[in-house]
C-alpha positions in Angstrom: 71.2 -13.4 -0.4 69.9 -15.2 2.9 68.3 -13.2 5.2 69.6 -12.5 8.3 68.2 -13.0 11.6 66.8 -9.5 12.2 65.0 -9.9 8.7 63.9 -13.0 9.3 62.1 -11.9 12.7 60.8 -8.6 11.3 59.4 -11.0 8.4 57.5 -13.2 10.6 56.4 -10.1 12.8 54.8 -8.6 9.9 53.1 -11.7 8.6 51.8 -12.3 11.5 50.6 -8.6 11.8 48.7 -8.6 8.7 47.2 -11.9 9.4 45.9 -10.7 13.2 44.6 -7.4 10.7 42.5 -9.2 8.2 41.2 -12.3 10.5 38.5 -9.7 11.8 35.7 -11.6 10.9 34.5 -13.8 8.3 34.4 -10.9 5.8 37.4 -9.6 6.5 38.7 -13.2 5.7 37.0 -14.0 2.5 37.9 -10.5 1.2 41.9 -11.6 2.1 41.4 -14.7 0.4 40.6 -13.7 -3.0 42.8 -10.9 -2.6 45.4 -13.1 -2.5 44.0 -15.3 -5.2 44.1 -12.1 -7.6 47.1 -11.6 -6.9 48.6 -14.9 -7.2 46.4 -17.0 -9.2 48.7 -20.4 -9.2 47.6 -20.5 -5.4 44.1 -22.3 -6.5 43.4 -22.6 -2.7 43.0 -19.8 -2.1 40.0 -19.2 -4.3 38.7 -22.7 -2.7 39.0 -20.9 0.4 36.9 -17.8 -0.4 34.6 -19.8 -1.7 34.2 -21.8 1.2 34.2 -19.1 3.6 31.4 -17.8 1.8 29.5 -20.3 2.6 30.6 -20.5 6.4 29.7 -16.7 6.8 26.0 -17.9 5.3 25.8 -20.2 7.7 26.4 -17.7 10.6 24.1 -15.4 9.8 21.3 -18.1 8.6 21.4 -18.5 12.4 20.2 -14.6 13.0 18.1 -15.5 8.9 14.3 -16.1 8.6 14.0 -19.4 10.1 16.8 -20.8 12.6 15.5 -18.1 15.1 12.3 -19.9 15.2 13.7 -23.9 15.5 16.7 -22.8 18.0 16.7 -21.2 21.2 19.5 -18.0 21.3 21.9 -20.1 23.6 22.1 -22.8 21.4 22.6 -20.7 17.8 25.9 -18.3 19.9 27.1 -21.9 20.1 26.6 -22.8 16.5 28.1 -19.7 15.4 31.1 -19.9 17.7 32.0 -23.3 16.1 31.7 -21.8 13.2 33.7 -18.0 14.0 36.2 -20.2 15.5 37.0 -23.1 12.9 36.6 -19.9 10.3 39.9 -18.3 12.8 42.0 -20.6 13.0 42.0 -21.9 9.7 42.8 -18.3 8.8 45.1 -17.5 11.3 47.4 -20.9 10.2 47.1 -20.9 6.4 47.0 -17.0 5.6 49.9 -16.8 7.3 51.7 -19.6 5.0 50.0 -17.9 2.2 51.9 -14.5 2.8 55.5 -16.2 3.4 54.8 -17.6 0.0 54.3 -14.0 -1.2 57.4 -12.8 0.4 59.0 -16.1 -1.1 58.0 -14.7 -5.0 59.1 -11.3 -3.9 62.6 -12.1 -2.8 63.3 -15.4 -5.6 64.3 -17.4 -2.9 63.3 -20.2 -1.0 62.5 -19.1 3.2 60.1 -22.0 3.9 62.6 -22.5 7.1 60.4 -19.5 8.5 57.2 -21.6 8.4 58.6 -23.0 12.3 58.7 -19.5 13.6 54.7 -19.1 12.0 54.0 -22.3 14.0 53.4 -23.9 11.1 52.8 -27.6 10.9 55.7 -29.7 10.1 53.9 -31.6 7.2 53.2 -28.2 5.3 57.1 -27.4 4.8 58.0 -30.0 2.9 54.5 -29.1 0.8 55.9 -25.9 0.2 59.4 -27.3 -0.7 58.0 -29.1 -3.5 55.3 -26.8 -4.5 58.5 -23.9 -4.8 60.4 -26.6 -7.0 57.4 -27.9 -9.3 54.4 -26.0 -8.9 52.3 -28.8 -8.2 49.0 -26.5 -7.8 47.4 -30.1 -6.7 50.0 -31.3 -4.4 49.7 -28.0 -2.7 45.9 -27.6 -2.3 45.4 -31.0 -1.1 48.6 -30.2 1.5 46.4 -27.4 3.0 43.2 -29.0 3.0 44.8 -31.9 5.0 46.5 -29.6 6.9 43.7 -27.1 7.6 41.1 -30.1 8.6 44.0 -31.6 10.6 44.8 -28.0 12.5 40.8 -27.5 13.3 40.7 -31.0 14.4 42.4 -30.9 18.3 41.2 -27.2 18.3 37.8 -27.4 17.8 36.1 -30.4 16.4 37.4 -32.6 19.5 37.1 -29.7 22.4 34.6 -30.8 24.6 32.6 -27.8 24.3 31.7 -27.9 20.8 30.9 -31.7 21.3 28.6 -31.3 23.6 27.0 -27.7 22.8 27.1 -28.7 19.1 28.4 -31.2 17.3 26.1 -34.2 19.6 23.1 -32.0 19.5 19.5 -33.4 18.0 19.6 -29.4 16.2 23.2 -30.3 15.0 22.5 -33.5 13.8 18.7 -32.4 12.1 20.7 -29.8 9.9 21.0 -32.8 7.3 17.1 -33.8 7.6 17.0 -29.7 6.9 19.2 -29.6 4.4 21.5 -26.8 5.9 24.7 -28.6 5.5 24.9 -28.0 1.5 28.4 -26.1 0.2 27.9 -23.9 -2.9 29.6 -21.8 -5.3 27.5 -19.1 -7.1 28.2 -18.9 -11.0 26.3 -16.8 -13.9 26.3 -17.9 -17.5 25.3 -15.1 -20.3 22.2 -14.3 -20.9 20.2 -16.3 -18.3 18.6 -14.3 -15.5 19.4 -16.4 -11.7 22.8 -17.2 -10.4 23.5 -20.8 -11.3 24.6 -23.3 -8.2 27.1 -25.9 -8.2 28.0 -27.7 -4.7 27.8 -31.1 -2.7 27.1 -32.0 1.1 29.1 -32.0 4.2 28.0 -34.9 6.7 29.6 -36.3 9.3 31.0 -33.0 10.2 33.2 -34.8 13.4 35.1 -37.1 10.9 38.5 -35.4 10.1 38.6 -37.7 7.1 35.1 -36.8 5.5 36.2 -33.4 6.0 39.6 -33.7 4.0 37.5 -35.6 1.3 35.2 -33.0 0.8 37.6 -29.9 0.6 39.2 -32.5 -2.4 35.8 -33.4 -3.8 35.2 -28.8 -3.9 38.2 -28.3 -5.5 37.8 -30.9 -8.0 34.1 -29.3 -8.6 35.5 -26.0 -8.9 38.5 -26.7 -11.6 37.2 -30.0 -13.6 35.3 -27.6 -15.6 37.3 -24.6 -17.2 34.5 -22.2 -18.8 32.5 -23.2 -15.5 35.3 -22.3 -13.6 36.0 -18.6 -15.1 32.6 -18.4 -14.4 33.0 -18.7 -10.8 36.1 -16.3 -10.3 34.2 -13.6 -12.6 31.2 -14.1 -10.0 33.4 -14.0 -7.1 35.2 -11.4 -7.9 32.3 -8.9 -9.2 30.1 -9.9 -5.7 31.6 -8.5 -2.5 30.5 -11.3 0.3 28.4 -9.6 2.5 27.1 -12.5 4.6 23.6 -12.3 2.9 22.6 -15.4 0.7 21.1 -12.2 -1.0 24.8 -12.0 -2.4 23.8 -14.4 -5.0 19.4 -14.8 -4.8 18.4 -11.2 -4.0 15.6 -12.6 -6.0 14.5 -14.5 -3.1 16.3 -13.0 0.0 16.6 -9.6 1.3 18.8 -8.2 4.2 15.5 -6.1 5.0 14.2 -7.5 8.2 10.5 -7.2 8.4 8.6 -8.4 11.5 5.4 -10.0 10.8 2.8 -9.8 13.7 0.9 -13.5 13.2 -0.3 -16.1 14.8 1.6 -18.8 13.1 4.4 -18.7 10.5 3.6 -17.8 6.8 4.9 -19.7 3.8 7.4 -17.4 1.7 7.9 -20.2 -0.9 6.1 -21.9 -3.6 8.9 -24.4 -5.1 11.3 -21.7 -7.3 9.5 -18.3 -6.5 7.7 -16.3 -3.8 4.3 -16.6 -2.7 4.3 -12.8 -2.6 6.8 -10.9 -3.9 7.1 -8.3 -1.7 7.9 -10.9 1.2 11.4 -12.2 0.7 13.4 -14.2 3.0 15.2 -12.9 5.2 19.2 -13.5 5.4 21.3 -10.0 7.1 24.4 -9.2 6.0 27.1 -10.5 8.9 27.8 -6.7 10.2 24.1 -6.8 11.4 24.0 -10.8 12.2 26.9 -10.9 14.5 30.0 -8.8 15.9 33.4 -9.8 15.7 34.0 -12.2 18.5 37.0 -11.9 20.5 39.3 -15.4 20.0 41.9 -16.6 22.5 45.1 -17.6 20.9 45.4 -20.5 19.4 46.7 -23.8 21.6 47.0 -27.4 20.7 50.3 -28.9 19.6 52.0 -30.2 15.8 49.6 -32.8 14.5 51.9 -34.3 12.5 53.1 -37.6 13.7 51.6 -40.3 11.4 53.1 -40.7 8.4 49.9 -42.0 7.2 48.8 -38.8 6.7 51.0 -38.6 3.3 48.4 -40.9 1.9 45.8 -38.7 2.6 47.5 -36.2 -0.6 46.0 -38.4 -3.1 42.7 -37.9 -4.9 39.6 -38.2 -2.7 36.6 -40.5 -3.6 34.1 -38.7 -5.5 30.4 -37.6 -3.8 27.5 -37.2 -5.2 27.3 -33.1 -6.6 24.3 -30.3 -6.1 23.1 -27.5 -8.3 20.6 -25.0 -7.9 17.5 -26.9 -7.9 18.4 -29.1 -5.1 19.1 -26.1 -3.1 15.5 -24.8 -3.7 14.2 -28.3 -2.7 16.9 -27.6 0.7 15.4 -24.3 1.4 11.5 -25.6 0.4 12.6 -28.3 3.0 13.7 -26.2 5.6 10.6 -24.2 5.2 8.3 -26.9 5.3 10.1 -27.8 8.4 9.6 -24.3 10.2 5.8 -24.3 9.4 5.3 -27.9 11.2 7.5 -27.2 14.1 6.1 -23.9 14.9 3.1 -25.1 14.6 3.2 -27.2 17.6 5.6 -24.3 19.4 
């Protein structure tokens, strides 16, 4: 039975309610996504996205962590971290929304994708859900929001003057590659063996929207060619609340315990795959302590769908070279190494 327009409001009110409720913070996000995920697992991206909001609430509080303090001045890491908070926002604040329309779609049996205009939803997402209700095309769907979800950022972030010229033009933007600090990951464990197990790839050139949409295709291809390696993922994810902490998945390595050390010059921590000293850890907070919730404006910009081209972009992306664990020890090792020569001269 269709719904009428007093349903149809109250709907959309109370999506958008419970999406302005969990888009708190970066926790508060993750923990959504893979709610979500558990609860409907044929919506693979969703589990993409906590995964990958994992990794953008490490990178906010690697900017409060053991070494970022001591490469960038405070002005220049609120502005990191904004970029950040505010990508992680919007992305939220577009997709979950679509994401809980689909559960009231499963709820009802019927098709009410004519609400995603009222979400302010792009155009090139309805027919995506359209098809996805008819077939469901898991792949047609996940690529559909990773296009979309790059596209939405795009105008609202990535080409906003502010972030171009407080972030993304930046030598300390730019260096996080020499550093290694631009690495995506998603934590596994395999029987028996002791460490979390790694499996990721690279972002660069973070400005071009088409990198970006070949990437999220390139992670989701990394996290479902594999199916035992993939199980493995989802058992992690679920049995690890994400904290903010890389200790989430090294507490081998990191701590959230923030110890100042009165000296003269900055101390090693690392010898290639374990500490110098075991007491001394590195230090990554959880986000709670790293950061409070930012306050966001609403989101602006207009429908970026007006190129048909755009369709094209739906297909398979072109593979990138992959990461494991070892080459994130060489990242952090790097990063160190980096710290230790910089501060030196400081």
């Amino acid at each position: 039975m269709r719904l009428s327009r007093e349903q149809q409001a109250s709907l959309v009110a109370s999506i958008r309610l419970a999406t302005s409720t969990a888009n708190r913070n970066n926790a508060t996000r993750a923990a959504a996504y893979l709610d979500f995920y558990k609860a409907h697992p044929e919506i693979e991206w969703a589990l993409l996205a906590h995964l990958v909001s994992r990794n953008s609430g490490w990178s906010m509080t690697d900017l409060q962590g053991e070494w970022l303090p001591l490469l960038l001045e405070e002005e220049r890491r609120i502005a990191f971290f904004m970029m950040l908070e505010r990508s992680n926002w919007l992305i939220f604040h577009d997709a979950y929304a679509q994401l809980l329309l689909y559960a009231a779609m499963k709820e009802r049996g019927q098709d009410l994708t004519e609400l995603l205009a009222g979400l302010n939803v792009s155009r090139f997402m309805c027919d995506i859900w359209r098809e996805f209700w008819r077939s469901a095309d898991t792949v047609l769907l996940t690529h559909g929001l990773i296009v979309n979800e790059q596209q939405y950022i795009e105008q609202r972030v990535v080409q906003k003057p502010l972030y171009q010229e407080r972030v993304l033009d930046t030598f300390a933007f730019q260096a996080q590659s020499l550093l290694s600090l631009n690495q995506v990951f998603f934590p596994y464990s395999r029987q028996g063996e002791r460490y979390v197990r790694l499996c990721g790839l690279a972002v660069h050139r973070f400005g071009s929207v088409e990198q970006r949409i070949n990437v999220g295709k390139a992670l989701y291809k990394l996290l479902t060619e594999d199916p035992e390696r993939f199980s493995q993922i989802k058992d992690w994810a679920c049995t690890h609340p994400h904290t903010g902490s890389r200790a989430d998945f090294w507490p081998h390595l990191f701590t959230t315990e923030h110890t100042i050390e009165q000296v003269s010059s900055y101390r090693e921590k690392l010898a290639g795959s374990n500490l110098i000293d075991p007491v001394r850890k590195i230090y990554s907070p959880p986000l709670a302590a790293a950061w409070a919730d930012a306050e966001h404006p609403p989101a602006d910009g207009v429908d970026w769908f007006r190129d048909v081209k755009w369709l094209d972009s739906l297909g398979p992306g072109q593979p990138l070279p992959t990461l494991d664990e070892a080459d994130y020890l060489q990242a952090i090792n790097l990063t160190e190494a980096g710290v230790k020569l910089l501060t030196a001269f400081s």
